[in-house]
C-alpha positions in Angstrom: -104.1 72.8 -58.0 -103.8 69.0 -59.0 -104.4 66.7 -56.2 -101.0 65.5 -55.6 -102.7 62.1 -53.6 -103.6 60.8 -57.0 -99.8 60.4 -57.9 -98.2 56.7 -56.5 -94.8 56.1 -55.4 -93.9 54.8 -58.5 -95.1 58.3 -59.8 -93.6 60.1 -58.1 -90.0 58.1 -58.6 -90.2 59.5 -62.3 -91.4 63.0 -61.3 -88.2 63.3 -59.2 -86.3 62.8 -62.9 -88.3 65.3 -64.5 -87.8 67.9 -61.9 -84.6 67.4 -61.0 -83.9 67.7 -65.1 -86.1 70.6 -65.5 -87.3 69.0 -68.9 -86.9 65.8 -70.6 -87.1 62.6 -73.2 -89.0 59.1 -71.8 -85.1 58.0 -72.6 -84.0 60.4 -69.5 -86.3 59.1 -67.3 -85.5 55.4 -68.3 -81.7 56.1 -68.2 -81.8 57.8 -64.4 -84.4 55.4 -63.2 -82.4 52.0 -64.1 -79.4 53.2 -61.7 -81.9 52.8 -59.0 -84.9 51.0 -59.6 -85.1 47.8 -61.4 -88.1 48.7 -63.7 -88.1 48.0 -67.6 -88.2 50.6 -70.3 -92.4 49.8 -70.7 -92.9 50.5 -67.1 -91.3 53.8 -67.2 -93.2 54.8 -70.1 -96.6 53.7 -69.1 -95.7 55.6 -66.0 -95.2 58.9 -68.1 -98.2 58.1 -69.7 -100.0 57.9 -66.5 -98.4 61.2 -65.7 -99.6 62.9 -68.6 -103.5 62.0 -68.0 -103.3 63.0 -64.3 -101.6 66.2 -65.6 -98.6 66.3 -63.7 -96.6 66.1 -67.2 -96.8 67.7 -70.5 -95.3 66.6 -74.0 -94.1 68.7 -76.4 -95.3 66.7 -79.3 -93.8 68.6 -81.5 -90.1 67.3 -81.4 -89.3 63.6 -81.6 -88.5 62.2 -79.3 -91.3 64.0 -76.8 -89.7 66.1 -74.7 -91.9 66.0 -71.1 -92.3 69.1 -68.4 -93.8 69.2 -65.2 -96.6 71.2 -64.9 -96.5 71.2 -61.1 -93.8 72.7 -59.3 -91.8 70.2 -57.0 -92.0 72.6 -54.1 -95.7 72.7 -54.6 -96.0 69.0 -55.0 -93.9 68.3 -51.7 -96.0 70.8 -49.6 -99.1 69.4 -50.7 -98.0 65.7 -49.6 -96.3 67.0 -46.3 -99.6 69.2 -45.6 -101.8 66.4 -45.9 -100.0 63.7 -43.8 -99.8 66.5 -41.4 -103.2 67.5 -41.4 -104.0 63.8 -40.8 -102.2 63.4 -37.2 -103.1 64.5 -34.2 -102.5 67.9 -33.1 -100.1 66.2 -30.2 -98.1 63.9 -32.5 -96.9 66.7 -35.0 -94.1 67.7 -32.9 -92.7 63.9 -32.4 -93.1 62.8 -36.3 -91.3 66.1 -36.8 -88.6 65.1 -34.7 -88.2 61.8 -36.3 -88.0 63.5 -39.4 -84.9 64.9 -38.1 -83.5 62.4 -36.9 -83.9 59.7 -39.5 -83.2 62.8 -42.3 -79.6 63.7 -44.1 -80.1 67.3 -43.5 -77.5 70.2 -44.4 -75.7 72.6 -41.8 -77.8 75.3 -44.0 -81.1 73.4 -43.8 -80.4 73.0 -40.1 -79.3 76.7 -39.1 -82.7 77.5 -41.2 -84.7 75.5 -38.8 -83.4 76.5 -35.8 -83.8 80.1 -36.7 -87.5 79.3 -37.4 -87.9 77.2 -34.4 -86.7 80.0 -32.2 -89.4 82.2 -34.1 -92.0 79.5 -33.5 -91.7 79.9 -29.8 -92.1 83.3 -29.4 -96.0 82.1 -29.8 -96.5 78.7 -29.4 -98.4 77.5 -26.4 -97.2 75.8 -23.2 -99.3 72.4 -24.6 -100.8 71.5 -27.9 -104.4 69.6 -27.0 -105.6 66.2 -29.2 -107.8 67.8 -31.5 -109.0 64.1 -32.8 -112.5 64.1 -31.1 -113.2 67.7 -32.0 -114.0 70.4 -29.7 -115.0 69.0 -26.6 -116.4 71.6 -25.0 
């Protein structure tokens, strides 16, 4: 699997293009990302190009103009980056930075009623306290 940490913010502004289109020309990306971002057309590109060598895109040279695919799923991408921030905190901060994630997150009633479902799965086995695992074991 690619090591997602390799791809910036700016990266991943023009992956979220590119999956959301499925597939797609640098004129796509440049189209989409000027109702946002205030970038010029060279930026974008060298950004593709970026994406190319770090394999996260793939042209179809064959066609004019290139038409680009991701070559890592979004799904993938996004568990990789949560995972790692995750696996970065302290075992006793997860459960707070996951409640700020809810509350500073436009969620829908679907999402939500998924969650709580889980949640209430969750419990059936979670301890009473989760101990700071930042020292290693201590004992």
């Amino acid at each position: 699997m690619r090591n997602i940490e390799t791809m910036s913010d700016a990266e991943w502004n023009v992956m979220r293009i590119f999956w959301t289109l499925g597939k797609g020309t640098s004129k796509d990306a440049i189209m989409y990302l000027k109702r946002k971002i205030d970038w010029k057309e060279a930026t974008i590109k060298t950004l593709i190009v970026r994406l190319q060598k770090k394999d996260f895109l793939k042209a179809d040279e064959t066609s004019r103009p290139y038409i680009y695919t991701p070559t890592i799923k979004e799904e993938d991408a996004i568990d990789q980056n949560v995972n790692r921030l995750f696996n970065s905190l302290c075992c006793m901060r997860k459960g707070r930075a996951i409640e700020d994630l809810i509350q500073n997150s436009e969620i829908s009633k679907s999402d939500i009623n998924d969650m709580i479902e889980l949640l209430n799965k969750k419990q059936e086995t979670a301890p009473d306290k989760v101990e700071c695992d930042c020292l290693g074991d201590a004992k």
